[in-house]
TILUMZA-363907 format. One record per residue (C-alpha): x, y, z. Coordinates in steps of 0.1 Angstrom, whole numbers, padded with zeros to 4 digits, always signed. Each point is the difference from the previous one (the first is absolute). Example, Ala and Ser with C-alpha at 12.3 -4.5 7.8 and 13.67 -1.06 7.14 Angstrom:
# residues 2
+0123-0045+0078;+0014+0034-0007;
This chain:
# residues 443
-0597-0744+1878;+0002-0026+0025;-0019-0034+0006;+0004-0020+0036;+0003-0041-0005;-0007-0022+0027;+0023-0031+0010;-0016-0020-0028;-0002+0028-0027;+0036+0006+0003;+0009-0037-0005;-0023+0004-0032;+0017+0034-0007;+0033-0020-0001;-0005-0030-0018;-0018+0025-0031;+0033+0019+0000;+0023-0029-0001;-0024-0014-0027;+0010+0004-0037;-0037+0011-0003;+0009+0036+0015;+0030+0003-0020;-0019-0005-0029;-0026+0021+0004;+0016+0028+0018;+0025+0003-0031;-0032+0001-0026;-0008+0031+0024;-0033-0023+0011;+0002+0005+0040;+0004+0033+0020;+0032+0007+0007;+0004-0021+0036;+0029+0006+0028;+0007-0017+0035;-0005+0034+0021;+0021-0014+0024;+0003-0005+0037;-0007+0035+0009;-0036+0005-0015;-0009-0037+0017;-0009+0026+0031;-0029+0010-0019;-0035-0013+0015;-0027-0011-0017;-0033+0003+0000;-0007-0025+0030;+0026+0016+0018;+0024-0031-0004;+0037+0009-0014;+0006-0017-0034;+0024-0022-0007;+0008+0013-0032;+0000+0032-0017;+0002+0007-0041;+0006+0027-0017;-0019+0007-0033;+0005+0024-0025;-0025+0024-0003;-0027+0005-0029;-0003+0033-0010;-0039+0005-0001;-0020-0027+0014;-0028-0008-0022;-0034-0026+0000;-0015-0026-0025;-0030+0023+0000;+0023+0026-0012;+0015-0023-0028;-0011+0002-0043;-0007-0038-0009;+0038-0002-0012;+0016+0011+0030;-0022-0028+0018;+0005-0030-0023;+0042+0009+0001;-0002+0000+0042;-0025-0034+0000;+0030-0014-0030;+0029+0013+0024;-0020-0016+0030;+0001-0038-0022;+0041+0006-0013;+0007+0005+0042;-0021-0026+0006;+0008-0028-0026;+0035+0013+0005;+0000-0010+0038;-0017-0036-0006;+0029-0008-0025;+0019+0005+0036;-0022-0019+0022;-0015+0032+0014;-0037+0015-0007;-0020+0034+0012;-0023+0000+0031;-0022+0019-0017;-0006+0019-0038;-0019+0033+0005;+0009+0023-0029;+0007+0025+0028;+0035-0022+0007;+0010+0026-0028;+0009+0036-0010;+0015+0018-0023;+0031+0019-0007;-0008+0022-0033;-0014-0025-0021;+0017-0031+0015;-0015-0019+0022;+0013-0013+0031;-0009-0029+0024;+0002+0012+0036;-0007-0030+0025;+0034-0014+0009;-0019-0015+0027;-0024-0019-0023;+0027-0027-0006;-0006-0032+0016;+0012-0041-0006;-0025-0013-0023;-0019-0033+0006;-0030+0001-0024;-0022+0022-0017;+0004+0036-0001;-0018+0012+0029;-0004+0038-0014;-0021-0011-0030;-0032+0009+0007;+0018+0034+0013;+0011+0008-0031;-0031-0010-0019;-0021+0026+0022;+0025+0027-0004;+0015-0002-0028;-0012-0031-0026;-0038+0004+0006;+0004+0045-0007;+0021-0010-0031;-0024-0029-0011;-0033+0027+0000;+0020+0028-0012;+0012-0019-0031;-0030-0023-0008;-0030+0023+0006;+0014+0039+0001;-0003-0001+0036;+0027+0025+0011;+0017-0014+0035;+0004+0032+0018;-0036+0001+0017;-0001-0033+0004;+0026-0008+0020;+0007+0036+0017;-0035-0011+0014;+0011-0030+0021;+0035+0003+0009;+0003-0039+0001;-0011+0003-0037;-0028-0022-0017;-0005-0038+0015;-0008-0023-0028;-0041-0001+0009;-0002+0032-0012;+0022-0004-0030;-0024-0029-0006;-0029+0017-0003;+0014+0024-0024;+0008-0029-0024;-0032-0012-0011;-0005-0021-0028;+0026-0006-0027;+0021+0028+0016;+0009-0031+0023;+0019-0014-0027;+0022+0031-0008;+0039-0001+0003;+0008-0010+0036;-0032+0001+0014;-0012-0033+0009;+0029-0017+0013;+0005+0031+0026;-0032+0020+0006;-0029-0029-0007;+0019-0030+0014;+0016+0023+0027;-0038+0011+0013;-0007-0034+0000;+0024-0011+0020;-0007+0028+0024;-0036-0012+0006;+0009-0031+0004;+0028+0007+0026;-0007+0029+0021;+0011-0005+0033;+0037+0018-0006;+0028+0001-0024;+0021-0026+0017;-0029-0024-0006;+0001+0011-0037;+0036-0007+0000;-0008-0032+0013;-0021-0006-0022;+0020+0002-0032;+0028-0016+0018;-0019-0031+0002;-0011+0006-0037;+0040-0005-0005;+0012+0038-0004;+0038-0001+0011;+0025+0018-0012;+0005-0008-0033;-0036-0001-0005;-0001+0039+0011;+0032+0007-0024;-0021-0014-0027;-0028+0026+0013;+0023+0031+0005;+0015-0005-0036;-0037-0001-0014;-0010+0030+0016;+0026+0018-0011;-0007-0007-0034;-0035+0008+0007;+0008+0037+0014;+0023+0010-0028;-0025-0007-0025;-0029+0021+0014;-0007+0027-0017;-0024+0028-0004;-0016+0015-0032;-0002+0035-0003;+0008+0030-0026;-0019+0025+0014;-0009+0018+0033;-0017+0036+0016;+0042+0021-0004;+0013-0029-0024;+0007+0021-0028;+0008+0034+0019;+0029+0008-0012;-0014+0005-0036;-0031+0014+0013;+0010+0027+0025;+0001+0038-0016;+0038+0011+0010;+0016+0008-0034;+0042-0004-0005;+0003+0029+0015;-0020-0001+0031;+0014-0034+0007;+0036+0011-0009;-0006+0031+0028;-0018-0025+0028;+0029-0030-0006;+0027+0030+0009;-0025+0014+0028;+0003-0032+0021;+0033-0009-0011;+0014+0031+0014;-0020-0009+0033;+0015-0032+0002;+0032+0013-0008;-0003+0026+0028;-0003-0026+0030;+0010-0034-0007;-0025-0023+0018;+0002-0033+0026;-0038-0005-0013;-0023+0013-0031;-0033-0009-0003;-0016+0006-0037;-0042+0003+0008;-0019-0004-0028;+0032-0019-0022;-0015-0011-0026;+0024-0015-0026;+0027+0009+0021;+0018+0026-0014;+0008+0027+0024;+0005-0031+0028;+0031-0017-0025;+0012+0044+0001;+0003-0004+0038;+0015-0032+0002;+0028+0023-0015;+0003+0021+0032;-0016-0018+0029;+0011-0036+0014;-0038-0010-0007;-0026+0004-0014;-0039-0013+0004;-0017+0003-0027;-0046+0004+0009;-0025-0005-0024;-0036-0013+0002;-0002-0012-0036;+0010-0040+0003;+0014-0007-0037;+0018+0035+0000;+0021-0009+0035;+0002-0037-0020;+0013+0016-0027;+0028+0017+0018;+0006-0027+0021;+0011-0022-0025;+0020+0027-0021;+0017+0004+0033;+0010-0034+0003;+0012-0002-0034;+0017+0035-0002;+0002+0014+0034;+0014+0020+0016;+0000-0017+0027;-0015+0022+0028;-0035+0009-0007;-0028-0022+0014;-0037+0000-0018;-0028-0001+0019;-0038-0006-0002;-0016+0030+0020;-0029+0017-0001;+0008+0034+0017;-0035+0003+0011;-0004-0033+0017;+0035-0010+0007;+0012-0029+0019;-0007+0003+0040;+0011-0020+0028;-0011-0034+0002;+0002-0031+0016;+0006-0001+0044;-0003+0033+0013;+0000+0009-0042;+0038+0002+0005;+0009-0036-0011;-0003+0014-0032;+0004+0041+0001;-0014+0029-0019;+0010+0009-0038;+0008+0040+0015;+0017-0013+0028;+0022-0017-0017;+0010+0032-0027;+0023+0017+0022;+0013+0021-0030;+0024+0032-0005;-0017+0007-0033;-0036-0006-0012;-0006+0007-0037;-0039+0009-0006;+0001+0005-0036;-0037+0004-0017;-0014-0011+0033;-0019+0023+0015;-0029+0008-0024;-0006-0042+0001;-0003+0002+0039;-0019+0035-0001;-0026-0005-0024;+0006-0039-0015;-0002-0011+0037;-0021+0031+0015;+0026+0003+0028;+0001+0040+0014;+0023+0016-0009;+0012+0011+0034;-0003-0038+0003;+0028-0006-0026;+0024+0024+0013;-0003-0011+0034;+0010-0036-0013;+0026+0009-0019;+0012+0019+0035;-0003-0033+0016;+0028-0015-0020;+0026+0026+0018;+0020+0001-0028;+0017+0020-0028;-0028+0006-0025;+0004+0003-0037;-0037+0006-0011;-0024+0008-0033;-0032+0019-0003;-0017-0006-0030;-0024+0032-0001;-0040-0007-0009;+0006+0016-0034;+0021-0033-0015;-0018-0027-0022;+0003-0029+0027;-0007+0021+0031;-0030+0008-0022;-0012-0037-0009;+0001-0006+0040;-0025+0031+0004;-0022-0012-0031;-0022-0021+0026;+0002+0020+0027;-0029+0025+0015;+0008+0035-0019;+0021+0022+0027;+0003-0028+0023;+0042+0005-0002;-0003+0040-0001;+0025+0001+0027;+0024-0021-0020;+0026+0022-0012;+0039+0009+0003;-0007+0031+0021;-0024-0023+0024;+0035-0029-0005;+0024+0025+0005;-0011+0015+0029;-0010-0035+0018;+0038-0009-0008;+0013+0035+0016;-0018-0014+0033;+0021-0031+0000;+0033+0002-0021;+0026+0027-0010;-0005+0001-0037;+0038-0001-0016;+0001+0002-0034;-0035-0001-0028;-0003-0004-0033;-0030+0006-0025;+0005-0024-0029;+0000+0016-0033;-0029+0000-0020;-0019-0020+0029;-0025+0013+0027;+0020-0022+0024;+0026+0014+0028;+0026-0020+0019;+0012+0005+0033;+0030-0007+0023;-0010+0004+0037;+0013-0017+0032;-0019-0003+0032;-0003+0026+0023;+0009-0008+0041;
């Protein structure tokens, strides 16, 4: 992964790596790893068709993944890594041109800040502030304080939530909650008051006597702030599962060696686990693949294993926040400054474990429908169909028209798959009216 600097990013690009502030936080694993690409990529062109005078060499993330995409704890740990780089940097006379929480991804469960060429001299107040507060402080502030989860919020404005809006979700003594009035009602006054750009905000406060040490004081408070968010939750829709779901010892003993023996059978660049849940079957892959991303659309569930992951590892699985049925797209300038959740999944394996009743009859998506997207994924397949006969197939049908899902059965699956894969290897579970299949696509 290259970037391109121009005369005066590389000076900036130098004096960061001389500075004990990249030693420091390249050795607490805080930065992507960073190179001088040399002379040779220099002859690269950029955009304007203008050579650089620069070129850098970063080591690559794995999976690239959104805020959108991010449970509440995988957010507040990038907007607390953002404030370490950040406070870090001013104790070295340097700041960050800007804070969106998209300046960060993550390897596994560890996150990573990714602008090298966000590092700039300092001379006063942190000019990404407000930044940061719409992607990352203000989602954090709603999600914690009034249930609001952060995923809809700010996957619908790619620049995040501006501080009016924040505002006007704080009504009354809400105002007053942790962290609220010094940066969302003050902030939004501020903004009304001084519209005309950001540079005249920054003006603004500079005359109000925000230097440096002034915006040290600020960085350490925010900090302090993030960590302590918190959500409170105990229960959600696939919470509890694991003691809920109808697979006896025996049936779970027979679909654990099922995908194992998959895995084992091709080991994998790239699995991705739809439908993860607590994370189980991901943490078996991360075994035989070099990574993992793990896809749920229940919130606390991916939180959860989020921060079991960063606890216990291992170290190569990466929970998401997806709903399959309405996944990320393309957003932003020509909806690739930020791209698509499928387009990004370029997987050898997909596990679809208890799956496809939710999408077939939970999320009345055809059949035909289903198959076809699980086609789309041009991958190895490792996937479960849980017959009409089993209790929670049955509980999705209870409020359904009677014969509405006639055609859903594993004659109707099988032969859809038989279109589209090879089937390899199958396995009824014993004791279950569920059947597992190994198939890879066909050319």
């Amino acid at each position: 992964m290259f970037r391109g600097l121009s005369e005066r990013a590389a000076g900036e690009w130098d004096r960061l790596r001389a500075s004990p502030a990249f030693a420091t936080l390249t050795e607490r694993g805080a930065l992507v790893g960073t190179t001088d690409a040399g002379d040779a990529a220099a002859a690269i062109d950029s955009p304007r068709g203008e050579r650089w005078t620069r070129v850098l060499e970063h080591e690559r993330i794995p999976v690239v993944s959104f805020p959108y995409e991010w449970p509440f704890a995988m957010l507040r740990d990038a907007a607390a890594l953002q404030l370490e780089v950040l406070r870090v940097a001013l104790d070295d006379g340097l700041t960050l041109k800007d804070g969106t929480a998209y300046n960060v991804q993550f390897v596994g469960a560890r996150p990573v800040f990714i602008d090298i060429g966000s590092f700039t001299p300092a001379t006063g107040p942190w000019p990404g502030y407000r930044q940061f507060c719409e992607t990352a402080l203000f989602p954090l502030l709603l999600h914690a304080h009034l249930g609001l989860a952060h995923q809809p919020l700010i996957r619908g404005r790619v620049d995040g939530i501006d501080a009016t809006q924040a505002r006007a979700m704080f009504r009354g003594r809400r105002a007053f909650k942790r962290g609220v009035f010094k940066n969302v009602v003050l902030q939004s006054a501020l903004q009304t008051k001084v519209t005309s750009s950001s540079e005249a905000m920054k003006r603004e406060l500079s005359r109000a006597g925000a230097g440096i040490e002034l915006a040290k004081a600020a960085a350490k408070k925010l900090h302090k702030l993030v960590n302590k968010l918190e959500v409170s939750r105990s229960r959600s829709t696939w919470s509890d599962y694991r003691t809920t779901c109808t697979y006896d010892d025996d049936a779970a003993a027979s679909k654990h060696e099922f995908v194992e023996r998959a895995l084992r059978r091709h080991p994998s660049r790239l699995v991705v686990d739809l439908g993860a849940n607590d994370g189980a079957y991901a943490v078996l892959a991360a075994g035989h693949a070099e990574y993992v991303v793990a896809c749920d659309f229940d919130e606390l569930v991916v939180d959860r294993l989020y921060r079991r992951l960063r606890k216990e590892g291992p170290p190569n699985v990466l929970p998401l926040v997806v709903d399959l049925t309405d996944p990320s797209p393309g957003l932003g300038w020509a909806n690739r400054e930020r791209t698509s959740w499928h387009s990004r999944m370029r997987a050898d394996l997909v596990l679809a474990l208890a799956l496809v009743h939710h999408l077939a009859i939970g999320a009345n998506v055809p059949l035909p429908m289903v198959v076809d997207w699980l086609r789309s994924f041009d991958a190895r397949l490792v996937v479960e169909f849980v017959d009409s006969e089993d209790p929670q197939t049955q509980r999705l049908l209870a409020n359904k028209p009677a014969g509405l899902f006639a055609d859903y059965t594993r004659g109707r699956f099988e032969a859809l798959m038989a279109d589209r894969f090879d089937i390899r290897d199958r396995a009824e579970q014993p004791g279950q009216p569920r059947v597992l299949y190994e198939v890879e696509p066909r050319t």
